[in-house]
Structures are given as C-alpha cells and as structure tokens.
C-alpha positions as CSV (number, residue, x, y, z in Angstrom):
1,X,-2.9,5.0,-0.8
2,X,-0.3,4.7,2.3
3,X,0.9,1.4,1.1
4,X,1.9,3.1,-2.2
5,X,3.4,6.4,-0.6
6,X,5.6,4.0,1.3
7,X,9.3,4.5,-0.4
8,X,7.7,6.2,-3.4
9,X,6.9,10.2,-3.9
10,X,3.7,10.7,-2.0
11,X,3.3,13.3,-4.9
12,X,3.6,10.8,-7.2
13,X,1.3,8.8,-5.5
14,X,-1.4,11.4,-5.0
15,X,-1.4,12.4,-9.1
16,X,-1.8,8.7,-10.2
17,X,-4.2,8.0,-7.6
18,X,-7.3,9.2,-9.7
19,X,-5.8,6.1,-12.2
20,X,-5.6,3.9,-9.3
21,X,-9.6,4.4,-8.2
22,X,-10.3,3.6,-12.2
23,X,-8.7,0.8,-12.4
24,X,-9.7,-0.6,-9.0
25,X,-13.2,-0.4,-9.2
26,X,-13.0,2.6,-6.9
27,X,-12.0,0.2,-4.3
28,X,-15.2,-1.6,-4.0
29,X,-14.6,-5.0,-2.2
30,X,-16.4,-7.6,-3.9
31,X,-15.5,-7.0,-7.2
32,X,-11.4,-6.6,-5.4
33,X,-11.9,-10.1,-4.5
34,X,-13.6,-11.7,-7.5
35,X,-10.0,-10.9,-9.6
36,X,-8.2,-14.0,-10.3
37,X,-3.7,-13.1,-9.8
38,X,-3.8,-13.4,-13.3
39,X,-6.0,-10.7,-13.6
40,X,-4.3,-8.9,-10.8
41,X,-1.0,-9.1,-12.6
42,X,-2.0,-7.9,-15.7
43,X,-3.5,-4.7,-13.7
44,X,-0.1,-4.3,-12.1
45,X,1.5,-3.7,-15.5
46,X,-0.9,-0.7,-16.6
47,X,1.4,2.3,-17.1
48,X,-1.1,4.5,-15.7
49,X,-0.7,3.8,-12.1
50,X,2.5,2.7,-10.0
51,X,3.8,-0.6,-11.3
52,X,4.9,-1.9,-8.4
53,X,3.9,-5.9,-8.5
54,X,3.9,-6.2,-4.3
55,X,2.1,-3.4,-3.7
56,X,-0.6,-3.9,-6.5
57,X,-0.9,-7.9,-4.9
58,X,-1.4,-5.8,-1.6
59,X,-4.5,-4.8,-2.9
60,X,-6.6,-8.2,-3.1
61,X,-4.9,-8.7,0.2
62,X,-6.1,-5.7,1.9
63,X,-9.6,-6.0,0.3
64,X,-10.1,-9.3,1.9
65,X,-9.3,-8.1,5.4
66,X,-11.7,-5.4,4.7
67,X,-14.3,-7.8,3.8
68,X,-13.5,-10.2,7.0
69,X,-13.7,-7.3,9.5
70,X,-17.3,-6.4,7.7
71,X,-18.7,-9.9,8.3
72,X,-17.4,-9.6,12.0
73,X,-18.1,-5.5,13.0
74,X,-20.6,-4.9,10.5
75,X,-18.4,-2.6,8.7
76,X,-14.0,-2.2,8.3
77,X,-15.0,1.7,9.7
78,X,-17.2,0.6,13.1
79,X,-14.5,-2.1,14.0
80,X,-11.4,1.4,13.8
81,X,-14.0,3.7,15.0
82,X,-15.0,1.4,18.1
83,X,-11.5,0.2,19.0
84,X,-10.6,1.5,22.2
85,X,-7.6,3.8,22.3
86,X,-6.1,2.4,25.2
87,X,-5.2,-0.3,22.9
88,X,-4.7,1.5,19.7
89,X,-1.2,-0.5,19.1
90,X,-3.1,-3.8,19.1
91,X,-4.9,-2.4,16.1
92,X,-1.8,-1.7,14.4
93,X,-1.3,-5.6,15.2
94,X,-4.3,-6.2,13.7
95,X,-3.4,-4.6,10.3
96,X,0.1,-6.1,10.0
97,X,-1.2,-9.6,11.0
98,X,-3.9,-9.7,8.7
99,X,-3.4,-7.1,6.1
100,X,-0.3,-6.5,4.3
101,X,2.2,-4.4,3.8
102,X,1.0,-2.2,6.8
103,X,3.5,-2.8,8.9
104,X,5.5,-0.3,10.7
105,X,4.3,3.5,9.9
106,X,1.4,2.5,7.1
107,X,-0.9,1.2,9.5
108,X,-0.6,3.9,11.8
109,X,-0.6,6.4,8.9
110,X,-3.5,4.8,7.1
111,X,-5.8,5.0,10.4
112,X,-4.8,8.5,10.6
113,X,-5.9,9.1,6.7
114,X,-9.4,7.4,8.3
115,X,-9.7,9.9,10.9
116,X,-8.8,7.8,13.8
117,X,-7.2,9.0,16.7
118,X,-3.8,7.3,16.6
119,X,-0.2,8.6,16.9
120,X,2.6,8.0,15.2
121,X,5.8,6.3,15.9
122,X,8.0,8.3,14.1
123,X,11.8,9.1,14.2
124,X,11.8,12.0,16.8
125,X,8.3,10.9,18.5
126,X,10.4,7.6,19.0
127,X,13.5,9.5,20.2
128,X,11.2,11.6,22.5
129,X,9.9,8.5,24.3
130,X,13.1,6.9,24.5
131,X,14.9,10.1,26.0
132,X,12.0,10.1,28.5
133,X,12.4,6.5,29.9
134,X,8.7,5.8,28.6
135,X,10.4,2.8,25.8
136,X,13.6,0.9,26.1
137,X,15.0,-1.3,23.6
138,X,13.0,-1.9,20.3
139,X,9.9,0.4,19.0
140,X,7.9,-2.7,18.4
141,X,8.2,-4.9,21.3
142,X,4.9,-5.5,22.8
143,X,6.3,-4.2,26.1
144,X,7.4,-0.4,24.1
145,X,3.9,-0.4,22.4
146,X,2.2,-0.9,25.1
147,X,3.7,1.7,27.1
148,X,4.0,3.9,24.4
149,X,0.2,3.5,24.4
150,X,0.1,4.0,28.1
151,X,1.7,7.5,28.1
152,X,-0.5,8.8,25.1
153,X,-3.5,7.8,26.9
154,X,-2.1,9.4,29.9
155,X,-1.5,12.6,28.5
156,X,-4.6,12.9,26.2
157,X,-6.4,12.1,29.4
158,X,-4.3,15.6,31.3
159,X,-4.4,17.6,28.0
160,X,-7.7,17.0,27.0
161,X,-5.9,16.9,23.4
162,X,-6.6,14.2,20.9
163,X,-3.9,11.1,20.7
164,X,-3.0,12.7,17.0
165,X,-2.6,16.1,18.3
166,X,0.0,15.2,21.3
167,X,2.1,12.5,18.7
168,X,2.0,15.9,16.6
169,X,3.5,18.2,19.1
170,X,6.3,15.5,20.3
171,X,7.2,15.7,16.3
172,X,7.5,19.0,15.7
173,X,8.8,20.0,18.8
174,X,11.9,17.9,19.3
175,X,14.9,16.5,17.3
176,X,14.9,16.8,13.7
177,X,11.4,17.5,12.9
178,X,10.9,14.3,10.9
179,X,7.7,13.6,10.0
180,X,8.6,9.8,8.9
C-alpha cells in the first residue's frame, strides 16, 4: 500500500485498496509471481484500482523479494522481526536494493505499517538531527544513516521508549510538524 500512497491521496489509496487485494490475489506470492508482464499490464489498466503502470510492475517486483527472503528467513516477517535495530537503516538498504520503489520514506513507512520498530526520516526529524550535529551533509549517506541510527538507539536505550515513539516526538515537536 505505501508504494501507492507515495505522490497519490493516501485516501485514495486506502478506498481502492479493497479492489487492489481482489485483483491481486490478496497478495499471495506464488500466484504474484506466476503472472507473465503481459498479464501484469493488462491488470494495470483495470479502472478499479490506481493505474499507475510503475507502481502496478512494483508488484511482481516486490512479491519476488518477499518470496527470496522466505526461502532464506523462513518467512518476509521473521527476517523484519529479527533484524536488529542497531542496524535498522541497513534494512531500509535492503528494501531499496532489492525491492522497488521503496526507496526513501516507503521502506521506512512500510516497516512501520508491519509493526516494526523503525523511525522515520522525515522533513523536521531530518532538520532536528541536522540542527543537533547528529547528520551533516546528505540524509542518505551511509555515514548520516548510520549515525542517525546510532542516536535513536541511544536514546531508546535512556528513554526506555520504542525507536517509533522517539522519531514521533522529534516530528511533532519541532519545525513544521510535517509528517512526510
């Protein structure tokens, strides 16, 4: 669902989702992967759901990552569930390099949607770290992520707080109150 919501109404998103599920097989992996692009296409012009071409092809994409992480954790959910939070950033790696379209925010957002304990770059959590001397230069680099990842750790450890709760209070306690 987060790779839809991305640039598009999440309220939009959330009322076609039901049509989504339907169409999709309600996500079930092996039948995601046994669709030829032909097939896939076709789907991606159904007026019932979000006919976005990329973002459908995300799909078959996603499901085979999905399926790859099975055959190696046992299961998409142990591998997220398992993955220490010291190194949450290298699971966002993880979903950008071998998912798509879950770059930036999405991957973050879509761990979050899982129940894992993540935080979220976002515009004033960003501006927060940066103001702080905790990230210089880009978001991204490996060198802000992992320090960005260092200080969360760092302060869920003092707080006793979850990851999610702290990234929450930086965002709705400084700058604009942006949530993306």
């Amino acid at each position: 669902m987060k790779v839809f919501q991305s640039g598009i109404s999440w309220d939009v998103v959330r009322k076609k989702w039901p049509n989504f599920e339907e169409l999709f097989f309600q996500f079930r992996i092996e039948p995601l992967l046994m669709l030829s692009d032909e097939v896939w296409e076709q789907k991606a012009q159904d007026p019932k759901i979000i006919r976005h071409l990329a973002k459908v092809m995300s799909i078959p994409k996603n499901a085979r990552m999905i399926y790859e992480a099975r055959q190696e954790h046992g299961s998409f959910s142990e591998m997220v569930a398992n993955w220490p939070i010291e190194r949450i950033t290298e699971l966002w790696e993880y979903l950008k390099k071998h998912g798509d379209r879950l770059g930036g925010n999405t991957g973050p957002y879509t761990l979050r949607q899982m129940g894992a304990d993540t935080f979220i770059l976002s515009g004033d959590v960003e501006a927060y770290l940066r103001n702080t001397g905790i990230i210089e230069g880009g978001k991204n680099t490996k060198r802000s992520m992992q320090a960005a990842n260092e200080a969360f750790c760092q302060w869920q450890q003092e707080s006793g707080r979850s990851i999610s709760e702290i990234s929450q209070i930086i965002a709705f306690s400084t700058g604009d109150n942006r949530v993306m």
